[in-house]
N, CA, C and O atoms as CSV, one atom per row, in Angstrom:
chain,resi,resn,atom,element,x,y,z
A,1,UNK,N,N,75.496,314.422,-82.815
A,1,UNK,CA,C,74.653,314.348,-81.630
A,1,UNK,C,C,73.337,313.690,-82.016
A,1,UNK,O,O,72.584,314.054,-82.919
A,2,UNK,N,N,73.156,312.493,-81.053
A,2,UNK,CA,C,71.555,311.898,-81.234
A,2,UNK,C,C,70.936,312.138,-80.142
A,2,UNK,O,O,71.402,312.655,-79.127
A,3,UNK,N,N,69.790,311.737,-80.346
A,3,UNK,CA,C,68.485,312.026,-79.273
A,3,UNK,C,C,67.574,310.337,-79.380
A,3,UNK,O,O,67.056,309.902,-80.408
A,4,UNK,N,N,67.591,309.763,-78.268
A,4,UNK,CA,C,66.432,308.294,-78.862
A,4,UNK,C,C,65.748,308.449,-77.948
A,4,UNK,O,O,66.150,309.186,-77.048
A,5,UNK,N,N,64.759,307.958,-77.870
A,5,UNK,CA,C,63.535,307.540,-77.028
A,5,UNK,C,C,63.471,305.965,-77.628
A,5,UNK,O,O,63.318,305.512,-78.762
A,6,UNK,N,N,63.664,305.366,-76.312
A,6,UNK,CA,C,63.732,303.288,-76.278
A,6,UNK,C,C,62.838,303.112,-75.416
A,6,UNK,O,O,62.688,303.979,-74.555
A,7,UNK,N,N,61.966,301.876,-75.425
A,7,UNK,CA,C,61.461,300.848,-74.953
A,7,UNK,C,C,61.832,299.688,-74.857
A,7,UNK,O,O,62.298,299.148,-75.860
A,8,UNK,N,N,61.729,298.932,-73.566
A,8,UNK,CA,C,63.089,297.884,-73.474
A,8,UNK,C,C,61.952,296.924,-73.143
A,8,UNK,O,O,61.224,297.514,-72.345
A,9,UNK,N,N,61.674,296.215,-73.292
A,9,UNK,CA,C,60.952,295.072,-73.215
A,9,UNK,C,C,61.541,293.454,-72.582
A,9,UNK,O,O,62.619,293.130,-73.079
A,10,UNK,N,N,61.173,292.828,-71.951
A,10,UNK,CA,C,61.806,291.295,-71.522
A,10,UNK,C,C,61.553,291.856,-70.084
A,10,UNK,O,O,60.752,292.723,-69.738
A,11,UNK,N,N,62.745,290.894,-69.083
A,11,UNK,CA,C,62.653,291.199,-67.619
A,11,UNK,C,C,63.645,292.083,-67.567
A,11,UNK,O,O,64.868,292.024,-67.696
A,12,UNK,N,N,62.732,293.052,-67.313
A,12,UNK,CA,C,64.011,294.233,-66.949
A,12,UNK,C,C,63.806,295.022,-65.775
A,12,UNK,O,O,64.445,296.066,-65.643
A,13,UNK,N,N,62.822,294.570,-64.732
A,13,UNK,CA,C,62.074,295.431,-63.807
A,13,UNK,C,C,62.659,294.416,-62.545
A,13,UNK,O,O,62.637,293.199,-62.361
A,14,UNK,N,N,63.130,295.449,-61.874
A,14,UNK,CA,C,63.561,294.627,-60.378
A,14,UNK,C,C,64.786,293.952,-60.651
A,14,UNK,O,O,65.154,293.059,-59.887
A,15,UNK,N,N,65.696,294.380,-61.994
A,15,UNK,CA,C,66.701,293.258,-62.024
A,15,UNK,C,C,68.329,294.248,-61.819
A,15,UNK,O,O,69.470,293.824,-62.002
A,16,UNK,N,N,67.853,295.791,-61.345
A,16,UNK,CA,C,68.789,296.470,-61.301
A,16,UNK,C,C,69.238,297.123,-63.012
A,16,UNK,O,O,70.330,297.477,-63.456
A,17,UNK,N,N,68.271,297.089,-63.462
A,17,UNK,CA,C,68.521,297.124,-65.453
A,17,UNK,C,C,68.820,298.542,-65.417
A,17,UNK,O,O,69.866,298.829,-65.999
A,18,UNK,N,N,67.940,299.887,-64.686
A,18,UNK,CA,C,67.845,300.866,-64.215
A,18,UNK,C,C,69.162,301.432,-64.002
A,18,UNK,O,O,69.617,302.398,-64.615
A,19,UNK,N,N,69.808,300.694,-62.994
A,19,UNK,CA,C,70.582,301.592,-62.339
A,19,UNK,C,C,72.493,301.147,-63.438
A,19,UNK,O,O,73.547,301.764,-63.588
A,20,UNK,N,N,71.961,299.808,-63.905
A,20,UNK,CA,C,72.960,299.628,-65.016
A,20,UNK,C,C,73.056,300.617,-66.219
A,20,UNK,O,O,74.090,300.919,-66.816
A,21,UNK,N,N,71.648,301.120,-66.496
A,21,UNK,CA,C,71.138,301.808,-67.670
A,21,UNK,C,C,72.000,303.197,-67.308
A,21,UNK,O,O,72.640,303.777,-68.185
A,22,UNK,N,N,71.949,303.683,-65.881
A,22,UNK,CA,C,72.629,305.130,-65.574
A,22,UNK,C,C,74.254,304.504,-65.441
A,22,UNK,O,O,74.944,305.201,-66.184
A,23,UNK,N,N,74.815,303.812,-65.000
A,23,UNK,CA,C,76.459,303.710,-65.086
A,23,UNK,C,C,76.694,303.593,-66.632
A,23,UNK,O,O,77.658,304.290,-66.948
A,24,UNK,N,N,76.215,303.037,-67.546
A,24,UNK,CA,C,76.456,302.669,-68.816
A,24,UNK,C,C,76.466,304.295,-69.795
A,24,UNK,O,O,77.052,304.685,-70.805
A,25,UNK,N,N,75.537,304.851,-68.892
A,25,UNK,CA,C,75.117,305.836,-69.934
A,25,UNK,C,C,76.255,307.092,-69.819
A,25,UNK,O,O,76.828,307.772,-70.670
A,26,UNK,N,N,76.304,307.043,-67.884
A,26,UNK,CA,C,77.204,308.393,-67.392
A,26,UNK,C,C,79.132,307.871,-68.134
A,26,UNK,O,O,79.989,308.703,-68.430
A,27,UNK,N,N,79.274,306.537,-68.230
A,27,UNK,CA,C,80.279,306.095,-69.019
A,27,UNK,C,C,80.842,306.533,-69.976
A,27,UNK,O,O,81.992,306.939,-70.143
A,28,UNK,N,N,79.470,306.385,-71.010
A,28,UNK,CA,C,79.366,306.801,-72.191
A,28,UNK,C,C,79.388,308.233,-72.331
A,28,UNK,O,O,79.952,308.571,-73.372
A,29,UNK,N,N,78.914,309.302,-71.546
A,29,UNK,CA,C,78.802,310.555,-71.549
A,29,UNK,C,C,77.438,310.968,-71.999
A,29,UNK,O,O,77.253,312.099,-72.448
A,30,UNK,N,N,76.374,309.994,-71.881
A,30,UNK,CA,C,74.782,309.983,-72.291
A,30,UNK,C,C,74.567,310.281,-71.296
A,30,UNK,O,O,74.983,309.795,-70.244
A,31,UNK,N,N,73.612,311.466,-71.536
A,31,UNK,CA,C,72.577,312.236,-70.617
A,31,UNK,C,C,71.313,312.176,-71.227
A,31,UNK,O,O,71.105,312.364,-72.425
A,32,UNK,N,N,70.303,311.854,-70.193
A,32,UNK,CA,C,68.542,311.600,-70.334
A,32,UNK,C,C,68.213,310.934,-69.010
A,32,UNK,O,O,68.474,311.194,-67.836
A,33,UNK,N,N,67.607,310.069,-69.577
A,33,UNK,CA,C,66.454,309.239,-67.935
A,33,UNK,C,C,66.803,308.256,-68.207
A,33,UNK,O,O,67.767,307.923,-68.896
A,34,UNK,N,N,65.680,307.384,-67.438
A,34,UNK,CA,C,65.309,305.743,-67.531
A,34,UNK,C,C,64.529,305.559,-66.460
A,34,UNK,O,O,64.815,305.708,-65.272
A,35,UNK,N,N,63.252,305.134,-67.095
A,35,UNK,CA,C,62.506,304.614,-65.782
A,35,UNK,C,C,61.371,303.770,-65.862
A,35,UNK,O,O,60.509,304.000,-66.710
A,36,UNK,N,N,61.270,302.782,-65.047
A,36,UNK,CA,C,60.235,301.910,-65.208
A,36,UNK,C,C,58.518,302.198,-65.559
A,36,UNK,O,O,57.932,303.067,-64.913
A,37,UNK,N,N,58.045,301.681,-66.248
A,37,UNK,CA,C,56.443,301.388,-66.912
A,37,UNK,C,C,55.616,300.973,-66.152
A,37,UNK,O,O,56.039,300.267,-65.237
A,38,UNK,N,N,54.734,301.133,-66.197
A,38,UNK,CA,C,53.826,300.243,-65.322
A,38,UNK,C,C,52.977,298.969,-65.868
A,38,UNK,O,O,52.168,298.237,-65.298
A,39,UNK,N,N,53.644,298.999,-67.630
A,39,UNK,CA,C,53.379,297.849,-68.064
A,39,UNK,C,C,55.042,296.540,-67.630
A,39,UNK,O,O,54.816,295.342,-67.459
A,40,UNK,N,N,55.586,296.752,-67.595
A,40,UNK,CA,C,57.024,296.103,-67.216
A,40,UNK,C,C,57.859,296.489,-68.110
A,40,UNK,O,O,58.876,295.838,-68.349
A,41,UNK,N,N,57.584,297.499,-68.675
A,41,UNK,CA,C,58.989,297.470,-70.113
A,41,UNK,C,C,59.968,298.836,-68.700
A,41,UNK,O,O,59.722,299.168,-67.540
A,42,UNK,N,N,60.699,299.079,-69.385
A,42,UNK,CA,C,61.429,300.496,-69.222
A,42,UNK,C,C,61.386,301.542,-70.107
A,42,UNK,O,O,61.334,301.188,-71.285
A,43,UNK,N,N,61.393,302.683,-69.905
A,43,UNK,CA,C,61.746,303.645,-70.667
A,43,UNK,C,C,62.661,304.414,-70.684
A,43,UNK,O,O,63.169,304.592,-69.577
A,44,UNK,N,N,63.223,305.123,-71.749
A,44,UNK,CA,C,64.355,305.685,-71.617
A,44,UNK,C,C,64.915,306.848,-72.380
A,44,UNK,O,O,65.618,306.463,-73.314
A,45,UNK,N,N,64.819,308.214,-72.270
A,45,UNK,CA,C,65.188,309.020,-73.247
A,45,UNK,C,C,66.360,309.503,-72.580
A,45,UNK,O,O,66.571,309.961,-71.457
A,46,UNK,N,N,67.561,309.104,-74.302
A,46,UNK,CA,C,68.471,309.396,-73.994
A,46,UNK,C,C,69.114,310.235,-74.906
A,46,UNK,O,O,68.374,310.658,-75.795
A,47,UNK,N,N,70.727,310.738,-74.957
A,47,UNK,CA,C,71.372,311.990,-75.662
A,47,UNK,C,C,72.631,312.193,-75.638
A,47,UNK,O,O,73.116,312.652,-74.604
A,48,UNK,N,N,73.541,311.881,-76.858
A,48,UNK,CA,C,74.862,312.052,-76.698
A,48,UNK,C,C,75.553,312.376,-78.233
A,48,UNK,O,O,75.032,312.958,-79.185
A,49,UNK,N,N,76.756,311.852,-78.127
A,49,UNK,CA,C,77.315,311.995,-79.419
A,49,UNK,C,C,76.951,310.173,-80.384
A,49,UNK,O,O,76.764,309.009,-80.029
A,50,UNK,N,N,77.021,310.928,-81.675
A,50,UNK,CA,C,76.238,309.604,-82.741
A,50,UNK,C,C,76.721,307.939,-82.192
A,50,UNK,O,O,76.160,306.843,-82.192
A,51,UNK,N,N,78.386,308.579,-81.643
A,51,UNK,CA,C,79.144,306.953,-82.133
A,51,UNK,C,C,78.732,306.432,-80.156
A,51,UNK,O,O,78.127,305.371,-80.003
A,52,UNK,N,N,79.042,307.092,-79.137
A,52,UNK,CA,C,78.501,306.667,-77.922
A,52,UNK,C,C,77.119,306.570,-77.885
A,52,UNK,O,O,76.676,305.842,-76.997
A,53,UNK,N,N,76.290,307.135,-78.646
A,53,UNK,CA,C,74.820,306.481,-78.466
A,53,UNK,C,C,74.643,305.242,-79.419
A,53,UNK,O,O,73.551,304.699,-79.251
A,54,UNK,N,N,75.228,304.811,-80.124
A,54,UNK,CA,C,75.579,303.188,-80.821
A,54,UNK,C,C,75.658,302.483,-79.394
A,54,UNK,O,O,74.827,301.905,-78.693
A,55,UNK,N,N,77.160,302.812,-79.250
A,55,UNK,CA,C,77.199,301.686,-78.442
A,55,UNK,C,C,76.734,301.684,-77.005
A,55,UNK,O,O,77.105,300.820,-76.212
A,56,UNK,N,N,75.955,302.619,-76.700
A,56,UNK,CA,C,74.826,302.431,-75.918
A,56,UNK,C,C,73.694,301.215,-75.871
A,56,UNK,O,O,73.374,300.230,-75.206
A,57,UNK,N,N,73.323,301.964,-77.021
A,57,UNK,CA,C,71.725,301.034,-77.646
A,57,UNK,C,C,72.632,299.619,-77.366
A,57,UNK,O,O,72.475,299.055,-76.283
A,58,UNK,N,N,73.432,299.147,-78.203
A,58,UNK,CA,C,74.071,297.888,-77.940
A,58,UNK,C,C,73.730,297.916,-76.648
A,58,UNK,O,O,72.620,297.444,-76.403
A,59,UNK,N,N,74.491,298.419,-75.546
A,59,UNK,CA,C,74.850,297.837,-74.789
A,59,UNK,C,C,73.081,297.584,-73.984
A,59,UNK,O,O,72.823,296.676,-73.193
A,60,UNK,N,N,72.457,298.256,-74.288
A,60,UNK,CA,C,71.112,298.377,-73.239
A,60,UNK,C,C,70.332,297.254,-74.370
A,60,UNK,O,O,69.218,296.779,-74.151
A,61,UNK,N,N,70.851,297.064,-75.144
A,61,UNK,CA,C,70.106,295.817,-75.883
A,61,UNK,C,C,70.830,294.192,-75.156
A,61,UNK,O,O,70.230,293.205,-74.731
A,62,UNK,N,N,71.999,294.411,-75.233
A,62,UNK,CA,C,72.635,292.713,-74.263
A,62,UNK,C,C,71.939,292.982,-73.174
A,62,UNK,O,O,71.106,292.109,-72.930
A,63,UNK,N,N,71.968,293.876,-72.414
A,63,UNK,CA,C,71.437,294.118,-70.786
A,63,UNK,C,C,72.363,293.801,-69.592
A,63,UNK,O,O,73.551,293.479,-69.585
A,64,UNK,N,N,71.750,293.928,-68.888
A,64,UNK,CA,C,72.743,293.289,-67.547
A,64,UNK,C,C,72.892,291.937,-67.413
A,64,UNK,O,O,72.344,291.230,-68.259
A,65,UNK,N,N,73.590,291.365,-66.429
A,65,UNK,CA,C,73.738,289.868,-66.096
A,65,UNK,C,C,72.445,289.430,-65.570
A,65,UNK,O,O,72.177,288.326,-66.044
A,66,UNK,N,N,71.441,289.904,-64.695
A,66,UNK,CA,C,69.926,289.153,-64.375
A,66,UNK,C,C,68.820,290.005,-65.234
A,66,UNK,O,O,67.635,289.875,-64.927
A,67,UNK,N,N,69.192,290.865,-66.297
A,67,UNK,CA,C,67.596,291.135,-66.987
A,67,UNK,C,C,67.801,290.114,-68.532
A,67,UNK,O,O,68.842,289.650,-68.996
A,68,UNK,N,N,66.496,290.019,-69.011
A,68,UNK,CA,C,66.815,289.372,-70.370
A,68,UNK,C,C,65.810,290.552,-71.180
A,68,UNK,O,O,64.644,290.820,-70.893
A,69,UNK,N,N,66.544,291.081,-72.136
A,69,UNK,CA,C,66.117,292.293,-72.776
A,69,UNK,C,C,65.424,291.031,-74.364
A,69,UNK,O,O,66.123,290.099,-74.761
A,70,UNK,N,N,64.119,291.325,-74.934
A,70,UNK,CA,C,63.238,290.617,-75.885
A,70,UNK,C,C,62.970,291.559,-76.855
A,70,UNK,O,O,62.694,291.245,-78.013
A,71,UNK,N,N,63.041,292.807,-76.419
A,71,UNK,CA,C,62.675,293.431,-77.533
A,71,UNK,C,C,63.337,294.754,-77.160
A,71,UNK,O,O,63.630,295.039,-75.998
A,72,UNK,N,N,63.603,295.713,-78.435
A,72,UNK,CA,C,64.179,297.182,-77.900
A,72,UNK,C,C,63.042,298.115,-79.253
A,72,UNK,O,O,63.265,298.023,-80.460
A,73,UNK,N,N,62.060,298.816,-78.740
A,73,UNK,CA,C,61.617,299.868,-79.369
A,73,UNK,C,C,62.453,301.045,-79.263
A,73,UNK,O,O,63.004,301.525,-78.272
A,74,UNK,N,N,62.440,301.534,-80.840
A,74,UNK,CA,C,63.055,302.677,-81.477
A,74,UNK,C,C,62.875,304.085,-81.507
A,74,UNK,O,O,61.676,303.910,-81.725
A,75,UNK,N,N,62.974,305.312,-81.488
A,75,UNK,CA,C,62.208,306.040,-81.693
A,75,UNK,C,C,63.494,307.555,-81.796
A,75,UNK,O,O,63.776,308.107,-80.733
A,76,UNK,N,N,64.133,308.056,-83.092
A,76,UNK,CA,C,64.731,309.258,-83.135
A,76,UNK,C,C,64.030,310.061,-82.530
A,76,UNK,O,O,62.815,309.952,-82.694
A,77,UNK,N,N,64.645,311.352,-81.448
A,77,UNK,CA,C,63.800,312.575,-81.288
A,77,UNK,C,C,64.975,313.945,-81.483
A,77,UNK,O,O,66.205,313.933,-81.505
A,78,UNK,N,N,63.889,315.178,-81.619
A,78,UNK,CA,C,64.927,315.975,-82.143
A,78,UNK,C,C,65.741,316.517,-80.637
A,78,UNK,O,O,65.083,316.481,-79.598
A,79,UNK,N,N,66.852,316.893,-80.613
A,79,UNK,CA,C,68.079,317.491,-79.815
A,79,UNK,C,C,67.148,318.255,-79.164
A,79,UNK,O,O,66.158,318.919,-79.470
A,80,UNK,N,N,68.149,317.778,-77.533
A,80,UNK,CA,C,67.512,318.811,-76.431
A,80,UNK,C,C,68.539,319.779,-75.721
A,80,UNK,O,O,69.713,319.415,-75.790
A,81,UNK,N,N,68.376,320.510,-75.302
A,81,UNK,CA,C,69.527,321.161,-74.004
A,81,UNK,C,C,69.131,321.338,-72.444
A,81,UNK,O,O,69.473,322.279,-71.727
A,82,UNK,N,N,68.196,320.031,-72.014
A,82,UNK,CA,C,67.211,319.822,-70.843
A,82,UNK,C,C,68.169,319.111,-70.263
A,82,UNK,O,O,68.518,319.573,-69.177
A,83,UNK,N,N,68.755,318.082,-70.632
A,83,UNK,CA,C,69.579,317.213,-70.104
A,83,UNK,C,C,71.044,317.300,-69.668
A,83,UNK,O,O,71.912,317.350,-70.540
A,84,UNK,N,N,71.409,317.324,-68.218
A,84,UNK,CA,C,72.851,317.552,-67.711
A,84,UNK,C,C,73.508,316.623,-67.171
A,84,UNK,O,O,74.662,316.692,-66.747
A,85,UNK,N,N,72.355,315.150,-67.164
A,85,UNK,CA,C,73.040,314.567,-65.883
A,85,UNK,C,C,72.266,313.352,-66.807
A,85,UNK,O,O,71.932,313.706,-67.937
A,86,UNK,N,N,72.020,312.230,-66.488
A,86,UNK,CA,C,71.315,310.554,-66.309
A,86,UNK,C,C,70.651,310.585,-65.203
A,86,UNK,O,O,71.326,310.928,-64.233
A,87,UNK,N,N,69.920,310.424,-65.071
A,87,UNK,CA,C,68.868,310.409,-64.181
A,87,UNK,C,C,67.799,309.054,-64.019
A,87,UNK,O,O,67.001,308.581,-64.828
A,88,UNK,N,N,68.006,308.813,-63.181
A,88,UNK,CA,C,66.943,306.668,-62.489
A,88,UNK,C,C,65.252,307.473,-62.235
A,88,UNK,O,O,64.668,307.091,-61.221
A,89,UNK,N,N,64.912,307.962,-62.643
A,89,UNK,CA,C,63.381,308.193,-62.584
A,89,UNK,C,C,62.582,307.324,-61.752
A,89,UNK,O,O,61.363,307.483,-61.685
């Protein structure tokens, strides 16, 4: 089980990145958030098992078909039991 806290950087605001970020995640069986900055990045704390939060990050690193993702900030956090669902903040 991991825990990340990401920062998604590029155009990712208004491009539906959000609501890709929750189908990708409820897919995966990742539970946390995602929600827009008021600098333009996204944020996102998320929570699952080691090998579906891989290919998460992947996948929220390609992005959707109209965002262009430039950068992905990192950040391990320790395990929660707050989270039941994905949630578009």
């Amino acid at each position: 089980m991991q825990r990340r806290h990401l920062i998604v950087h590029g155009h990712v605001q208004g491009v539906g990145f959000r609501w890709f970020t929750q189908r990708t995640a409820l897919r995966l069986k990742i539970y946390g958030w995602v929600r827009n900055r008021a600098d333009g990045t996204v944020e996102i704390d998320a929570q699952g098992e080691t090998q579906a939060m891989k290919r998460f990050v992947k996948k929220i690193h390609q992005g959707n078909i109209r965002s262009k993702v430039v950068q992905l900030d990192e950040q391990i956090k320790s395990i929660t039991d707050e989270f039941y669902t994905f949630e578009v903040r």
